[in-house]
Biopython code that builds the backbone (N, CA, C, O; Angstrom):
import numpy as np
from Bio.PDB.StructureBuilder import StructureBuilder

atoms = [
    (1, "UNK", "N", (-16.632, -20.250, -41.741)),
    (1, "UNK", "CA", (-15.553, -20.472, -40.813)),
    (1, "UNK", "C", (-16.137, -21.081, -39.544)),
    (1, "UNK", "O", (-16.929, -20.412, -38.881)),
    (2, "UNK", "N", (-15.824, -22.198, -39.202)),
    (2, "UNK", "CA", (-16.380, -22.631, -38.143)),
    (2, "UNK", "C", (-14.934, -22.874, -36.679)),
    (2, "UNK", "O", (-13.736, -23.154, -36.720)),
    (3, "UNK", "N", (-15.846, -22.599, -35.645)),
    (3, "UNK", "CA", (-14.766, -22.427, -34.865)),
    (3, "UNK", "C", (-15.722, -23.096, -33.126)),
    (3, "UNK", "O", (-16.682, -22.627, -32.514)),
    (4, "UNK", "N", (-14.639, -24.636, -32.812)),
    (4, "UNK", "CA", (-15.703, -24.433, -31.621)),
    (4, "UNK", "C", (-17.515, -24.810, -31.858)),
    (4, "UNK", "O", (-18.332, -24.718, -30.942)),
    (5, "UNK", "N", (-17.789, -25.149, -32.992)),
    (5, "UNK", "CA", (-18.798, -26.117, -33.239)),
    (5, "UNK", "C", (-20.129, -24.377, -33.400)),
    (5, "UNK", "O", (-21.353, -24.360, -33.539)),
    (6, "UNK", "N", (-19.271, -23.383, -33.309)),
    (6, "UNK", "CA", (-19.963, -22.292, -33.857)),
    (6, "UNK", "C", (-19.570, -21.658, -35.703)),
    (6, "UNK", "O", (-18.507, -21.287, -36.200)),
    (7, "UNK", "N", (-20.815, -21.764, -36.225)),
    (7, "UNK", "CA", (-20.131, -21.222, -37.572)),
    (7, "UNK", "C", (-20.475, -19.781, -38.160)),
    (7, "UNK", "O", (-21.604, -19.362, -38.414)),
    (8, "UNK", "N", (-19.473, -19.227, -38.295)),
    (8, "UNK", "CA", (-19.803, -18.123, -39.226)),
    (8, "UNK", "C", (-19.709, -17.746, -40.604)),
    (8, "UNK", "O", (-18.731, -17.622, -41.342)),
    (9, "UNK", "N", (-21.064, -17.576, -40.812)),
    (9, "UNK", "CA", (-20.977, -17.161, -42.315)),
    (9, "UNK", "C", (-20.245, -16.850, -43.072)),
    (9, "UNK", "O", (-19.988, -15.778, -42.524)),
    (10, "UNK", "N", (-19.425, -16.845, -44.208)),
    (10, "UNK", "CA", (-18.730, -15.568, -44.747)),
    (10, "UNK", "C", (-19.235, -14.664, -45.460)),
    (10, "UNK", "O", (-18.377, -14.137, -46.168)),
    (11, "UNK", "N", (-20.145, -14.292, -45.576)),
    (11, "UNK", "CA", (-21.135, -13.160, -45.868)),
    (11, "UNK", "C", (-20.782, -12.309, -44.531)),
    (11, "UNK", "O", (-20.164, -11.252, -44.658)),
    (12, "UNK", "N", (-21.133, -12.724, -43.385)),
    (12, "UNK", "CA", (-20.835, -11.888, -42.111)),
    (12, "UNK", "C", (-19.678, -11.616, -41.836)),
    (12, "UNK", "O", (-19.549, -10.653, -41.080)),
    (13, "UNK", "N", (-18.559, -12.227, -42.253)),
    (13, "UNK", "CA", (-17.216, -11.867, -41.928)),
    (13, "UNK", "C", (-16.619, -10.497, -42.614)),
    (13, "UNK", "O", (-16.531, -10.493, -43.842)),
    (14, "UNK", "N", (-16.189, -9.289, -41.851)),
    (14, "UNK", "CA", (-15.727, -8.075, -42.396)),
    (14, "UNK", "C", (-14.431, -8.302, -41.982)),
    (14, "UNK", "O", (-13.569, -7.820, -42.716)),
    (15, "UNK", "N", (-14.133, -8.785, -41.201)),
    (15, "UNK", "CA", (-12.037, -8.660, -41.463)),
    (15, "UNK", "C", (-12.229, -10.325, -40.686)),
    (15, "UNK", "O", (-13.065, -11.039, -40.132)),
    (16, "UNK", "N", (-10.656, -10.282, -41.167)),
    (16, "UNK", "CA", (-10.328, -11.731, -40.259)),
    (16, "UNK", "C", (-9.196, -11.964, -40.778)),
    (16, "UNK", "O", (-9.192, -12.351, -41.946)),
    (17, "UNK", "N", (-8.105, -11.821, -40.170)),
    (17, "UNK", "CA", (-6.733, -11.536, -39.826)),
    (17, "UNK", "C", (-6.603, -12.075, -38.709)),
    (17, "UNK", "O", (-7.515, -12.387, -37.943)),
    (18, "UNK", "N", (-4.814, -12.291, -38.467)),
    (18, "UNK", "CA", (-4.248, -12.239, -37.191)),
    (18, "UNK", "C", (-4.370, -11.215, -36.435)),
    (18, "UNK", "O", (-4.293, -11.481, -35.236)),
    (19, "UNK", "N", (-4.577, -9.834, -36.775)),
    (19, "UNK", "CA", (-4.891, -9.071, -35.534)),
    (19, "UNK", "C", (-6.088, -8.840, -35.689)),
    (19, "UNK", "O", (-6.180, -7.718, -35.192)),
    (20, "UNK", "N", (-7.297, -9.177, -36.108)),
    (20, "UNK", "CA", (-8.392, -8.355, -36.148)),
    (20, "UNK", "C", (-9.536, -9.348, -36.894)),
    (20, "UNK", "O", (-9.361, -10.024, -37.908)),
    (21, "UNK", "N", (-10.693, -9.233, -36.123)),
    (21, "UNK", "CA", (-11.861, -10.345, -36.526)),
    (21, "UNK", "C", (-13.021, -9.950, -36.362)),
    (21, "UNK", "O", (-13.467, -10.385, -35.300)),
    (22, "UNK", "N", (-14.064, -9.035, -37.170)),
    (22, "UNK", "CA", (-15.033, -8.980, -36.811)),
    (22, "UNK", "C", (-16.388, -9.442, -37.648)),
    (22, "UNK", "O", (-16.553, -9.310, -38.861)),
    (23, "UNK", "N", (-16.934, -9.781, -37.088)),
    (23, "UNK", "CA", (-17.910, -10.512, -37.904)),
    (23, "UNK", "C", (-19.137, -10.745, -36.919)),
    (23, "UNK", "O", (-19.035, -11.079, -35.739)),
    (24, "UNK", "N", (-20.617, -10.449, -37.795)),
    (24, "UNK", "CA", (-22.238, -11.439, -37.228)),
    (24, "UNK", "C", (-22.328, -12.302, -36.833)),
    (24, "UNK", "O", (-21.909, -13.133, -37.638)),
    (25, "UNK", "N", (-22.765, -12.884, -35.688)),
    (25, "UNK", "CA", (-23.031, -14.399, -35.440)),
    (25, "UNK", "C", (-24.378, -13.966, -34.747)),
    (25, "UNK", "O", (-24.343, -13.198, -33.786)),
    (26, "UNK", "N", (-25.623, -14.486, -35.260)),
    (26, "UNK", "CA", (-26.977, -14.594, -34.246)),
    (26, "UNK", "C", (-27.016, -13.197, -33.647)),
    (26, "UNK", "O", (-27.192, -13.022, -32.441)),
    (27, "UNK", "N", (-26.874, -12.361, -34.380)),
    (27, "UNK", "CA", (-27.729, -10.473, -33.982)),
    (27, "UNK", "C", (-26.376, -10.499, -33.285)),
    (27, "UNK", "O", (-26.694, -10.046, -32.185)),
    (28, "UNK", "N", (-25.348, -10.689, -33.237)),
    (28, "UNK", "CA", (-24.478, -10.290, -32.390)),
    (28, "UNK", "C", (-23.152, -9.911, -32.880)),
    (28, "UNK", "O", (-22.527, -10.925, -33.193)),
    (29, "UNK", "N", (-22.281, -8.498, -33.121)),
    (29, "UNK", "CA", (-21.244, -8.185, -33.427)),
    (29, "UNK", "C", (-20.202, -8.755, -32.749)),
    (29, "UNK", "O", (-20.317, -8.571, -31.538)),
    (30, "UNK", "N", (-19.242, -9.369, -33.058)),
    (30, "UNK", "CA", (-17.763, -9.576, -32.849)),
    (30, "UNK", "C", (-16.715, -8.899, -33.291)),
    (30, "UNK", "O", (-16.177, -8.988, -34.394)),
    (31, "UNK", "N", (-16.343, -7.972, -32.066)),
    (31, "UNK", "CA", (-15.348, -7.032, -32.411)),
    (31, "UNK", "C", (-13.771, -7.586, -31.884)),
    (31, "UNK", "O", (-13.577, -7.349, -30.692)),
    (32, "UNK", "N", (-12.818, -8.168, -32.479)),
    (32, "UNK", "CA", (-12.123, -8.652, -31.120)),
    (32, "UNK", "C", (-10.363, -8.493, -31.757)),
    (32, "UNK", "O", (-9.789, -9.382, -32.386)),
    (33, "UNK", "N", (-9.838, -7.305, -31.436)),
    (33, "UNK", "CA", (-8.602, -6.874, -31.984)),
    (33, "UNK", "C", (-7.705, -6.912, -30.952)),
    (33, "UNK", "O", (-7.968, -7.215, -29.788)),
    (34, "UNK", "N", (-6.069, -6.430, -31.638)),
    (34, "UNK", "CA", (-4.970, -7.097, -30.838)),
    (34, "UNK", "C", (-4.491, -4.719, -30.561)),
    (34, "UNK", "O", (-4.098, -3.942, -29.691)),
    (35, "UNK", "N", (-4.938, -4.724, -32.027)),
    (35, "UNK", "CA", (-4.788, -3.139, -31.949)),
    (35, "UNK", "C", (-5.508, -2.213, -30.672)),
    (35, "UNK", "O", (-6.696, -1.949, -30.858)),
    (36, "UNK", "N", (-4.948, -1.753, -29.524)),
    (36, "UNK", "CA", (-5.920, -0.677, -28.972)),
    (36, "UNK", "C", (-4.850, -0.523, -27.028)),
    (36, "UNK", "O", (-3.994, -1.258, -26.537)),
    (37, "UNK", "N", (-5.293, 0.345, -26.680)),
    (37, "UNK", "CA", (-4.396, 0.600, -25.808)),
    (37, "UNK", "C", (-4.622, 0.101, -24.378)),
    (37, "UNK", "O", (-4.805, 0.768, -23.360)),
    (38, "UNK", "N", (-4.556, -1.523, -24.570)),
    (38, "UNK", "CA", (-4.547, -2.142, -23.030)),
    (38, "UNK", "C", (-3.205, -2.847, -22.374)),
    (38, "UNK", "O", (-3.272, -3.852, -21.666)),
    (39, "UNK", "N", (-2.466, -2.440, -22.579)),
    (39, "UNK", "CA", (-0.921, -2.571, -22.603)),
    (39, "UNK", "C", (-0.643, -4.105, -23.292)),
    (39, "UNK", "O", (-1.302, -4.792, -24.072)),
    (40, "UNK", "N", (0.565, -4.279, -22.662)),
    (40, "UNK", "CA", (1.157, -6.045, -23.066)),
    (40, "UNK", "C", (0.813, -6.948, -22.925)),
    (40, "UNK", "O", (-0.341, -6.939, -22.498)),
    (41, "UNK", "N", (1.331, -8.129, -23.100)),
    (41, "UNK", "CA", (0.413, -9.244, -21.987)),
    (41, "UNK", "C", (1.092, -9.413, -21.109)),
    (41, "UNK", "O", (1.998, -8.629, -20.827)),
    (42, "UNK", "N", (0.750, -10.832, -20.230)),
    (42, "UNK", "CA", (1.839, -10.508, -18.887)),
    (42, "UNK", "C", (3.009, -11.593, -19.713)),
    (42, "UNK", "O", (4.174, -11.206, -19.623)),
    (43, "UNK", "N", (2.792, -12.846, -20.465)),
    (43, "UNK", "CA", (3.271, -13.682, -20.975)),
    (43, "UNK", "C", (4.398, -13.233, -22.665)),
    (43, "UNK", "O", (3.933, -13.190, -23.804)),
    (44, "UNK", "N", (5.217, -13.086, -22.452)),
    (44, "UNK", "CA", (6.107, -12.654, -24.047)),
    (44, "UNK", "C", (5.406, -13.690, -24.996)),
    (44, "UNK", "O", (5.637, -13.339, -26.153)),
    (45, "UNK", "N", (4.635, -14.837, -24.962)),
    (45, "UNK", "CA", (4.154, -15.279, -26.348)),
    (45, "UNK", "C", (3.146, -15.858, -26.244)),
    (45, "UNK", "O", (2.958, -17.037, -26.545)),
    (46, "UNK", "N", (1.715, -14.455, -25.433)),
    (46, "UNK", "CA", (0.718, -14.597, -25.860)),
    (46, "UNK", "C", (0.491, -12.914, -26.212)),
    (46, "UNK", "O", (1.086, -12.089, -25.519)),
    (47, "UNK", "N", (-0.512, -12.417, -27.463)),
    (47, "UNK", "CA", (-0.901, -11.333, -27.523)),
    (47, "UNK", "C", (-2.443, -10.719, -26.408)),
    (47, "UNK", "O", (-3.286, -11.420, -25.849)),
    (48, "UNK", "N", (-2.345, -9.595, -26.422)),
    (48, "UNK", "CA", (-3.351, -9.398, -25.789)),
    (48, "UNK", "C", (-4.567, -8.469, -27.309)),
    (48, "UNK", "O", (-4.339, -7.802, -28.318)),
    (49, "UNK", "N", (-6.103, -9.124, -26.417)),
    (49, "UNK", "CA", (-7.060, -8.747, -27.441)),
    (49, "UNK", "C", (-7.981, -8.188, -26.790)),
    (49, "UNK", "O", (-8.075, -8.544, -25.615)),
    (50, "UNK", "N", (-8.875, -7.239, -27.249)),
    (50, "UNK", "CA", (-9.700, -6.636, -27.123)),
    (50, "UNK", "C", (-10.772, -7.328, -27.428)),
    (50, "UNK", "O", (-10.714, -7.663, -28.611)),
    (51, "UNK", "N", (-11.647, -7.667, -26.947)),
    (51, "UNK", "CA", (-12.591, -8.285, -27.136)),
    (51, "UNK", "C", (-13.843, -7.849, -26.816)),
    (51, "UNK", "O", (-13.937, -7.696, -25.598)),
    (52, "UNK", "N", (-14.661, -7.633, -27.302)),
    (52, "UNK", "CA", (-15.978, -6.759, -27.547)),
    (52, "UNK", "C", (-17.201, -7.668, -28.544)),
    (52, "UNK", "O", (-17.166, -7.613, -29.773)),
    (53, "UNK", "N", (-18.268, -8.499, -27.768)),
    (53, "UNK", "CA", (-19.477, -9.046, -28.138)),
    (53, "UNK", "C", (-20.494, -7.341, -27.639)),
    (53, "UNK", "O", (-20.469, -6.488, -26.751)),
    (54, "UNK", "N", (-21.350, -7.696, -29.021)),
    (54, "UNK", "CA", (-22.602, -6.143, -29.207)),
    (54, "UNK", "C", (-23.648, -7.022, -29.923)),
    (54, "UNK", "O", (-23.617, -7.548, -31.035)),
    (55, "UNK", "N", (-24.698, -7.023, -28.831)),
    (55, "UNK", "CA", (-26.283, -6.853, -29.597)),
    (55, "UNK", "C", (-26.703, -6.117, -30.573)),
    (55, "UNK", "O", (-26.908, -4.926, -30.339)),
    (56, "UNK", "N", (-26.906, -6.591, -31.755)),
    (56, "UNK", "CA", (-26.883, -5.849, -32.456)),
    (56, "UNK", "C", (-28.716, -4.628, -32.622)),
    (56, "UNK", "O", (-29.045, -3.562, -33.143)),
    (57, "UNK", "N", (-29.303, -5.651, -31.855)),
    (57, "UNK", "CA", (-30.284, -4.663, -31.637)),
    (57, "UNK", "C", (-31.001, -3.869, -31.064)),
    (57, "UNK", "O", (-31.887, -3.055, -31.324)),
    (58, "UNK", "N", (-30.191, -4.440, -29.830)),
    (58, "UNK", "CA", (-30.183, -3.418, -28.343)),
    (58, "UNK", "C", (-28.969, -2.914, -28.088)),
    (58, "UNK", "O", (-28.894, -2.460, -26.946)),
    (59, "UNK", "N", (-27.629, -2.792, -28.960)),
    (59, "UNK", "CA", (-26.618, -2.204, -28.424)),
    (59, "UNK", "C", (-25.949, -2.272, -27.288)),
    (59, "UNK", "O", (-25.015, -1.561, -26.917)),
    (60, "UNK", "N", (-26.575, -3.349, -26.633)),
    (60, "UNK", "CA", (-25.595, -3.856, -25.328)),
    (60, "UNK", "C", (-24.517, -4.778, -25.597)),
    (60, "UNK", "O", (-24.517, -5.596, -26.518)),
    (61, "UNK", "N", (-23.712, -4.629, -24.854)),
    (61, "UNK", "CA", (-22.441, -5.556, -24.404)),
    (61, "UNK", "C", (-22.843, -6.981, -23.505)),
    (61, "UNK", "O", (-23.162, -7.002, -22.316)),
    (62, "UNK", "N", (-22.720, -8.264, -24.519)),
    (62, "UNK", "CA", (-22.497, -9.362, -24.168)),
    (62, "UNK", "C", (-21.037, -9.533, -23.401)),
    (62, "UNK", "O", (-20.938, -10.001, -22.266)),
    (63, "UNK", "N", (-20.422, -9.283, -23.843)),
    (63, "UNK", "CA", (-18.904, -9.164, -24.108)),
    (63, "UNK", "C", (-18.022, -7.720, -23.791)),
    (63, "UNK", "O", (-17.896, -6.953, -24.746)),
    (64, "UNK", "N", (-17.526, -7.406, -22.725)),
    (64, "UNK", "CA", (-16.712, -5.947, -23.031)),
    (64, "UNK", "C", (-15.274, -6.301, -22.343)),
    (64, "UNK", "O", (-15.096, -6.016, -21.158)),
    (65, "UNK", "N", (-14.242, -6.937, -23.126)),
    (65, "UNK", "CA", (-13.226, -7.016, -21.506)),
    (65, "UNK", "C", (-11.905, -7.399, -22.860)),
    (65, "UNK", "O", (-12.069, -7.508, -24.075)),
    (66, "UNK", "N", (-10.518, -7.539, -21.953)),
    (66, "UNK", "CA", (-9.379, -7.783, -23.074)),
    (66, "UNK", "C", (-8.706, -9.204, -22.056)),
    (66, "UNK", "O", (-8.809, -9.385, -20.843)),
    (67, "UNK", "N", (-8.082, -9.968, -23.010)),
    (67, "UNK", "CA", (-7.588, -10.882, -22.526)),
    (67, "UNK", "C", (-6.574, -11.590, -23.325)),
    (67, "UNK", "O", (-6.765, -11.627, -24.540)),
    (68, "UNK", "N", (-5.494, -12.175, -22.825)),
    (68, "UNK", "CA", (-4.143, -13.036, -22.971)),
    (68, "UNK", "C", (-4.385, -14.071, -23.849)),
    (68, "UNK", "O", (-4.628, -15.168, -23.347)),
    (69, "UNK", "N", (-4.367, -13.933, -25.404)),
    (69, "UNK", "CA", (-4.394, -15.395, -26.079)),
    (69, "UNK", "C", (-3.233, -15.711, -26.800)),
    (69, "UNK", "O", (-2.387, -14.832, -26.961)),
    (70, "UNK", "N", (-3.048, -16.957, -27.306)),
    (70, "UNK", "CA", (-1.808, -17.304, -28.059)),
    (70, "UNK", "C", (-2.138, -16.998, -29.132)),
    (70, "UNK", "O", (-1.248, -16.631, -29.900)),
    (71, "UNK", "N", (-3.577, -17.027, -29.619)),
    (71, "UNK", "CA", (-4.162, -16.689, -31.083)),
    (71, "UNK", "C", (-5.214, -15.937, -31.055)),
    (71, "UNK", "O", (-6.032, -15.897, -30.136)),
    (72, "UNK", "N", (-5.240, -15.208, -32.227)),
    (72, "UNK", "CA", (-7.187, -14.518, -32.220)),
    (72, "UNK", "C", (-8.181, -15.910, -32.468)),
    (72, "UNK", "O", (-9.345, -15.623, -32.189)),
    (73, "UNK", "N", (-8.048, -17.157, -32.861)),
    (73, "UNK", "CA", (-9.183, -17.877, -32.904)),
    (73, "UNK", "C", (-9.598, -17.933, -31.165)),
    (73, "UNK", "O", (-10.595, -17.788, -30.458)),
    (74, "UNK", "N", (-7.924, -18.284, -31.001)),
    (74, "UNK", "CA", (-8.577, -18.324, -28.856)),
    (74, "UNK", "C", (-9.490, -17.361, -28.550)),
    (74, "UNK", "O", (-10.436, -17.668, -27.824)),
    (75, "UNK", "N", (-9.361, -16.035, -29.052)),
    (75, "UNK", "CA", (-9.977, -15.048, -28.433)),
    (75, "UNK", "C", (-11.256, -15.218, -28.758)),
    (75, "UNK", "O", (-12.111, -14.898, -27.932)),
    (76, "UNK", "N", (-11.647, -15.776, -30.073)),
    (76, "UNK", "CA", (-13.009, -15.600, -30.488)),
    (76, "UNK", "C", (-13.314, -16.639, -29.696)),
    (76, "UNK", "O", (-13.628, -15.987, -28.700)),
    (77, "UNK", "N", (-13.535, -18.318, -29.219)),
    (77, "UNK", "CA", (-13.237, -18.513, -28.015)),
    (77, "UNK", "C", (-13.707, -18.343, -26.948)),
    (77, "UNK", "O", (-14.541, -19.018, -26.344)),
    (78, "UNK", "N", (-12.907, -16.929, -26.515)),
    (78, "UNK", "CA", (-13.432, -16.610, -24.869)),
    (78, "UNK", "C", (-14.581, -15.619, -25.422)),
    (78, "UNK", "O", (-15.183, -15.102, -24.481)),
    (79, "UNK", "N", (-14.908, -15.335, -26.304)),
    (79, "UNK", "CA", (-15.740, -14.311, -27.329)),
    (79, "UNK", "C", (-17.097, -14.903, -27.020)),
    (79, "UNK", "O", (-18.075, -14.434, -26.439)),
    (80, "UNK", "N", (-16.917, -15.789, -27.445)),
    (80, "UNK", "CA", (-18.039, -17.402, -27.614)),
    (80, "UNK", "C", (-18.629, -17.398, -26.321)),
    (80, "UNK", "O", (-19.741, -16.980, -25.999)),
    (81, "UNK", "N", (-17.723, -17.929, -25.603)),
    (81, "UNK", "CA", (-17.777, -18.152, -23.674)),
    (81, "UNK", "C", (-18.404, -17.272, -23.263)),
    (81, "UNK", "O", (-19.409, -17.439, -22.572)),
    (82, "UNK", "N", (-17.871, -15.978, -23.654)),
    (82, "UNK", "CA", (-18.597, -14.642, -22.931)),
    (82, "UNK", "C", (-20.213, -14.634, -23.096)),
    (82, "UNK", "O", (-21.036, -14.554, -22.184)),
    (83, "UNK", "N", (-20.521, -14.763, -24.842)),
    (83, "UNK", "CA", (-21.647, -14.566, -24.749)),
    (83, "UNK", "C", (-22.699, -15.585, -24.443)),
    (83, "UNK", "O", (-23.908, -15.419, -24.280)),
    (84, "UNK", "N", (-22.210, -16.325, -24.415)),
    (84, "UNK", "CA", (-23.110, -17.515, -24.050)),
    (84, "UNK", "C", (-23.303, -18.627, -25.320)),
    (84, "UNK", "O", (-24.092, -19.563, -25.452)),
    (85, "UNK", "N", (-22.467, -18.217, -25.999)),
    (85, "UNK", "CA", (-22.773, -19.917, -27.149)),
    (85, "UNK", "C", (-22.501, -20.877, -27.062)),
    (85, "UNK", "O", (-23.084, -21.797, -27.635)),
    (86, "UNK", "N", (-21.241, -21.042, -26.100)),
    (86, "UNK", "CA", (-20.355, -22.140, -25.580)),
    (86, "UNK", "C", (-20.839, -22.316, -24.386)),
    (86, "UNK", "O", (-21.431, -21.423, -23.779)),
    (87, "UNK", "N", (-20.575, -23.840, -23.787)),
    (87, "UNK", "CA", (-20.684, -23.967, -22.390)),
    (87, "UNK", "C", (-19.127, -23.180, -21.747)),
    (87, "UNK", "O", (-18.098, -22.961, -22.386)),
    (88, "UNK", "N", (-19.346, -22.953, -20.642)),
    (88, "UNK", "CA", (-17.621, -22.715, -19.781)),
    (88, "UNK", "C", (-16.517, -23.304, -19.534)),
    (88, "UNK", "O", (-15.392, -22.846, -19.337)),
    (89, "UNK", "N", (-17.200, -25.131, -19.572)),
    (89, "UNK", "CA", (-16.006, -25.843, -19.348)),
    (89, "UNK", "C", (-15.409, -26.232, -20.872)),
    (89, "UNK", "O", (-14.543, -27.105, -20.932)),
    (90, "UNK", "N", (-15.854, -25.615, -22.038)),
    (90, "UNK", "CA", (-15.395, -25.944, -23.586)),
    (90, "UNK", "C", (-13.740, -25.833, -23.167)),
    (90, "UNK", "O", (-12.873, -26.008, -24.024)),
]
sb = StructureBuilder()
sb.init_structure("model")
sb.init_model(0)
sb.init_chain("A")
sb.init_seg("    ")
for serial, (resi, resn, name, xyz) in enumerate(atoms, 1):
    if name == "N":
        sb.init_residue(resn, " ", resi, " ")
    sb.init_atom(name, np.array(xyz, "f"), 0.0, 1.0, " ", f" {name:<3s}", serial, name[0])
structure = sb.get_structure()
């Protein structure tokens, strides 16, 4: 699945749905769901996502924050942005 000139395996992909996407990229977990209790969005037709980048071998947070997308690919996205795979102005 390539997204954003980043690709992920599908060996690494464990869900990937409209609400829910997590998957390996480069030692790094992508956790990034629509499920979890950060209220609405402010917009009626964008969802809000949870978004969570994890080292997978130091257990730190690249990534810890929720944000307003029209889609989960957007989110993976600001996912990207967060951790540094993308430049900012993508």
């Amino acid at each position: 699945m390539k997204i954003a000139g980043c690709i992920f395996q599908k060996r690494n992909i464990r869900e990937n749905s409209s609400t829910t996407f997590e998957a390996v990229y480069k030692k790094r977990r992508f956790y990034i769901s629509s499920e979890h209790g950060f209220g609405k969005p402010d917009e009626n037709w964008l969802t809000r996502f949870n978004i969570d980048v994890i080292h997978i071998e130091t257990g730190m947070y690249d990534v810890q924050t929720y944000g307003d997308c029209p889609s989960i690919r957007d989110a993976i996205i600001v996912a990207l942005k967060g951790a540094m795979f993308l430049p900012t102005d993508y």
